[in-house]
N, C-alpha and C positions, 0 to 999 in steps of 0.2 A: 668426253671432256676435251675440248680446245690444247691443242699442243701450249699454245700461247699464256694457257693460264697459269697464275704462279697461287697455288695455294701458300697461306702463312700455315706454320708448324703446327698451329693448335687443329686449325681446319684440314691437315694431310689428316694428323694422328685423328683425328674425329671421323674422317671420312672411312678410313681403315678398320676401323671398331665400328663404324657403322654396317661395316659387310660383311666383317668375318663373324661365323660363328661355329664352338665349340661343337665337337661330333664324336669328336675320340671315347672310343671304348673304355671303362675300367676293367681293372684288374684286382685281384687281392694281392700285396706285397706281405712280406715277413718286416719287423722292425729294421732290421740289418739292411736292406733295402729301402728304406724310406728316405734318406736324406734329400731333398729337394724335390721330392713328390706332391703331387697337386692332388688333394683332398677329392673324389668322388660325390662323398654323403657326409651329412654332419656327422660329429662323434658326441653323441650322450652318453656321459661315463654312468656306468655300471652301479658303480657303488660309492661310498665313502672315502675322502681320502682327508687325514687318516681312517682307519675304519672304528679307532675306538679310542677312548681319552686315551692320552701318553704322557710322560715325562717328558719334555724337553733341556731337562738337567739330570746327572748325577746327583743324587741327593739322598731325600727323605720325606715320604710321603705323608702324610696326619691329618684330621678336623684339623682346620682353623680354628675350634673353639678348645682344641686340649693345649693350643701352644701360650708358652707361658714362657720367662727366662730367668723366673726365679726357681723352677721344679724343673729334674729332668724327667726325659717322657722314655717310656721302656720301648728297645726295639727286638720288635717280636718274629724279625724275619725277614726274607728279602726278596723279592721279585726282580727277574731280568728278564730284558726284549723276547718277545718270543715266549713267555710267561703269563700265567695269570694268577692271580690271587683272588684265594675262594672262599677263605676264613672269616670268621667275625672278627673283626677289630678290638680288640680291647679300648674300655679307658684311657685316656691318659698314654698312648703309646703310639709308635711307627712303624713304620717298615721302610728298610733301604730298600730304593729302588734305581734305575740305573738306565740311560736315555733310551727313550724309545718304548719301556717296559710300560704294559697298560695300567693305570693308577685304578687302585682299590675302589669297590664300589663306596664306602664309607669315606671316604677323603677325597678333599677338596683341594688343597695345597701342596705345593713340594719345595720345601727347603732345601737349598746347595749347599752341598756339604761342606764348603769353604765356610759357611753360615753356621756351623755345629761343634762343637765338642764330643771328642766320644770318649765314657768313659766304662770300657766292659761290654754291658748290657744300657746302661743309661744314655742317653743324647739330651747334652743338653745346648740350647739355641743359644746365637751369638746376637740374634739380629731377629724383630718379627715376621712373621711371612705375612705375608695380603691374603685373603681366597679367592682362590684360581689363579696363582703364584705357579708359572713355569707348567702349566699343565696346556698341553695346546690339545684344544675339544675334537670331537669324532665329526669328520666333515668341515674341517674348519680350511684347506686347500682346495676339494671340490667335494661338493656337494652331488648325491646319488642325484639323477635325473637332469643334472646340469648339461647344457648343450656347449663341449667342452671344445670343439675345433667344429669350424662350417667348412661346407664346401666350397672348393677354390682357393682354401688355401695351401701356399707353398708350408710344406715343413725342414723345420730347422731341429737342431739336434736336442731342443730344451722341449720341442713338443715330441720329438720318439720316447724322451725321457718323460714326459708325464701318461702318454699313452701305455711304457710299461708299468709307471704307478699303477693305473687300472686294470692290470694285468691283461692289456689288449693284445693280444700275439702279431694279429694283423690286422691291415685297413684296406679299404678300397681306391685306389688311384687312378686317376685317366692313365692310358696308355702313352710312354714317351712320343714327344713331337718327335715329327721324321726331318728332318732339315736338308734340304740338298745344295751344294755349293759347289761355284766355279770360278777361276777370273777368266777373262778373254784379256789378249793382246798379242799379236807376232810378237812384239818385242822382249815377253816375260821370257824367264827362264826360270827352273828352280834352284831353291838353293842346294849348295852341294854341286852344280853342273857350271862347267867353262861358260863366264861370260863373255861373249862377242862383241867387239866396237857396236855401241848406240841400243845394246840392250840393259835389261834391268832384272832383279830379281824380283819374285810375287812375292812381296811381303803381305800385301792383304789378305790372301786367301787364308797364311796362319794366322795371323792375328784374330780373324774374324771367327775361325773355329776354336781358336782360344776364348772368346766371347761366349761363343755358342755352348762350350761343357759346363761355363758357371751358371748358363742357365738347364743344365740338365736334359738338354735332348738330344737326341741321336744323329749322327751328323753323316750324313753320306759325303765325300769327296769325291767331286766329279772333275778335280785335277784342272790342268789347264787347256782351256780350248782357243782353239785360233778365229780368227777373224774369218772366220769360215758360211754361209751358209746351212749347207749339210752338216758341217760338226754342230751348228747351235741347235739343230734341230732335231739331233741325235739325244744334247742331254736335256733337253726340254721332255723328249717320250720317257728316256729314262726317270728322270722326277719326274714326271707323274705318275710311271706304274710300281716308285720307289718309295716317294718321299710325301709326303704333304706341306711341301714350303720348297720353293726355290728360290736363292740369291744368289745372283751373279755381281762380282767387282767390275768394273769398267764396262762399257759399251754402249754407255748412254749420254755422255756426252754431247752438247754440239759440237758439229765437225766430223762424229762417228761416224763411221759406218752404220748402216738404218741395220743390219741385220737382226740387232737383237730386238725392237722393234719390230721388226717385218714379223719375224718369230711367234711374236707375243702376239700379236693378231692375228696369227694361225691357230694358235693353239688356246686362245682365252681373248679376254677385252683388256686393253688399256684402263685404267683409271684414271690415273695423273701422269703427268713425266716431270714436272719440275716446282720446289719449294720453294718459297722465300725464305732461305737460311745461310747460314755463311757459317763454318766451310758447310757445304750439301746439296747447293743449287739443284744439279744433275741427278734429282730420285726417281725414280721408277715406282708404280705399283701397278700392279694388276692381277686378275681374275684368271685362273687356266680350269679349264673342263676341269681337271681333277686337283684342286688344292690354287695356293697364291705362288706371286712372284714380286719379288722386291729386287730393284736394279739397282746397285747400288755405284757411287762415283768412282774413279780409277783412281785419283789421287788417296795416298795412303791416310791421310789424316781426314777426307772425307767422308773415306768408305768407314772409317773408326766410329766417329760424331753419328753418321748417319745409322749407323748399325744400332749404337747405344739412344739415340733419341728420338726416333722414328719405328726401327723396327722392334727394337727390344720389347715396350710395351704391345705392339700387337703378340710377336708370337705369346709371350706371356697370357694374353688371352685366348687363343688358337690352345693352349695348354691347358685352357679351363681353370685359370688363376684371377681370381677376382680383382678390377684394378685398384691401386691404390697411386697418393696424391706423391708427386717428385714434391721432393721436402727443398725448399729457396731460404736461404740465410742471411740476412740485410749485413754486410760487412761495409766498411771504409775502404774504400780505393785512394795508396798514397800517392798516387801519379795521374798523370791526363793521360785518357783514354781512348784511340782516336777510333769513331765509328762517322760513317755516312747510313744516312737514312736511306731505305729502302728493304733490306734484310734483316729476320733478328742475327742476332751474333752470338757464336758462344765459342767468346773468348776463351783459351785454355791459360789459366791463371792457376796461384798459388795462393795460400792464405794459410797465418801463424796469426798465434796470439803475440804481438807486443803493448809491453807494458800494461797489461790485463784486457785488452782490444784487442779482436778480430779483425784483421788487417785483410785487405787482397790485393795482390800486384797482378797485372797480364805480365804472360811470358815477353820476352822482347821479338821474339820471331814467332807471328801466325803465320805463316804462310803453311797451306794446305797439305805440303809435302815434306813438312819436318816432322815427322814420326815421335822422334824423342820429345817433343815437346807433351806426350802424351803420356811420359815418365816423370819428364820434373814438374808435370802439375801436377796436382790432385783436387781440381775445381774448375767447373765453366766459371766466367761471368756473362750473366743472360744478358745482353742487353737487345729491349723490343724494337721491332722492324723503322720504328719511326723516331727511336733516339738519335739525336747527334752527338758530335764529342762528347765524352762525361768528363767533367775538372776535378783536379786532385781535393780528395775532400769528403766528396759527395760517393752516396752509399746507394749500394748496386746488388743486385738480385743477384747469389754464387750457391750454383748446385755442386754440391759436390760428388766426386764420381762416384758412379755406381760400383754396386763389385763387381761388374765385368769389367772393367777399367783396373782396380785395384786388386 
């Protein structure tokens, strides 16, 4: 592809998921292990859940045909969770029963005891029951044969929890993505170390491996490398007989130095070098013999944007996570908003409800290398590559950030 070309954001991220595909190995995890794991196989549960009529109250179980609230009905005994009851029913009677405990074969209904009177042996009603009053049925959560989680997807801690419903011990997961990361700059330094007149610290390399843990993969640190030939070339062998993903912070820039470049078509093909987006112009993708590379911009707010809106969704896929659609929320903008046509924009903005309105303001400072502005938002506003100014008033596409942001 042409240096020259400026792919728009839809056509990077298109282009990217049109190349990569999923190879990783599974594994069987324990539940304890599962949190942010990417689904293998579908999961068809097992069995019933629940596995048999229950109580969903404290109460008193009975026919709906013996309740009456002019006679009391005899209670002939009592089941609790983890119980059954085996006896005939009598006439005209109950049995206490108590959440969870399996409802009698003969009864339909279960009255809450805040509904009863006791008097002894007698119960008498305060109030009618309905039938199937507070009984929640066998199967009525999931159903035996049901196709209860598919493959690709990420699990969150409401599906480990339904997975041990089923008393599933373990599943099968692709194996974590390997991620390898570097910034390049003479200038950087780490934190913690004497800064020099005219240098700066790497704030992007943590940030972006803070990014990287909320998505659950493994993240090799290949530290800072210099403006080097030989050194780029060094962690380039190293990711690929490491990692299956490499991103580098700065050195793609115009005005750079070609090394990382030159590199990249040593060791794989270029893709693209440059989006139409703002902050993100300067992105990088490409193909290496063993695994990708995503170059990302050296300003700190670019490399952030571009991390969360470009590469996020691919490795997501590279992890064998099925994609799903960035959620856009039509809000109010009370201010003029100033864009030039030619890049989309993603504004870093705030938005509260006032006065029962979902309101958005932009920050007052985009500029690419205010960092903190990536704190007191918690919202792009997208505006498309061929918007001009937007006027206070008028209602604008606000993704809010994702959780690697938040």
């Amino acid at each position: 592809m042409n240096d020259q070309t400026w792919l728009s954001v839809a056509e990077a991220i298109a282009t990217m998921l049109a190349q990569v595909s999923t190879a990783l190995p599974s594994e069987r995890v324990a539940l304890t292990g599962l949190l942010d794991r990417v689904l293998a196989e579908d999961i068809i549960a097992p069995l019933d859940v629940p596995a048999y009529d229950n109580s969903a109250m404290d109460g008193y179980a009975l026919r709906h045909a013996d309740a009456q609230l002019e006679q009391p009905l005899t209670i002939v005994g009592t089941v609790l969770a983890g119980q059954a009851w085996s006896e005939s029913l009598p006439a005209n009677s109950a049995v206490r029963i108590m959440t969870g405990a399996p409802i009698p074969a003969e009864c339909d209904c279960v009255i809450m005891q805040e509904q009863t009177r006791v008097e002894g042996e007698q119960l008498w009603l305060t109030a009618m029951p309905k039938r199937h009053d507070h009984i929640r049925p066998q199967g009525d959560d999931i159903a035996q044969g049901q196709v209860l989680l598919t493959r690709g997807q990420r699990l969150n801690a409401m599906h480990i929890g339904v997975l041990a419903s089923l008393g599933i011990g373990d599943v099968p997961v692709y194996r974590r993505l390997r991620v390898a990361l570097f910034s390049s700059g003479d200038e950087l330094r780490l934190p913690g170390q004497s800064l020099p007149e005219h240098c700066i610290y790497d704030s992007n390399r943590f940030a972006l491996m803070a990014m990287l843990q909320r998505l659950a993969v493994d993240v090799l640190d290949l530290g800072l490398i210099a403006d080097d030939l030989d050194a780029l070339r060094a962690a380039f062998v190293r990711a690929q007989h490491e990692a299956d993903v490499l991103i580098s912070s700065a050195g793609v820039s115009v005005g750079d130095a070609d090394h990382t470049k030159t590199v990249l078509a040593e060791f794989g093909e270029i893709g693209f070098w440059k989006v139409a987006m703002k902050p993100g112009k300067p992105f990088a993708f490409g193909r290496l013999a063993q695994g990708w590379f995503f170059g990302l911009p050296g300003n700190p707010v670019s490399a952030v944007v571009t991390m969360d809106q470009l590469v996020q969704p691919v490795l997501r896929a590279l992890a064998g996570e099925q994609p799903s659609a960035v959620s856009a929320w039509p809000m109010t903008t009370d201010c003029t908003i100033k864009k030039r046509p030619g890049r989309a924009d993603f504004q870093r903005a705030r938005y509260a409800v006032e006065q029962g309105e979902l309101v958005v303001r932009p920050l007052a400072n985009q500029s690419s290398g205010v960092l903190t502005s990536l704190i007191e938002g918690n919202a792009y506003i997208r505006l498309a590559a061929e918007q001009d100014n937007v006027a206070a008033g008028s209602v604008v596409d606000v993704v809010p950030f994702s959780s690697l942001l938040t």
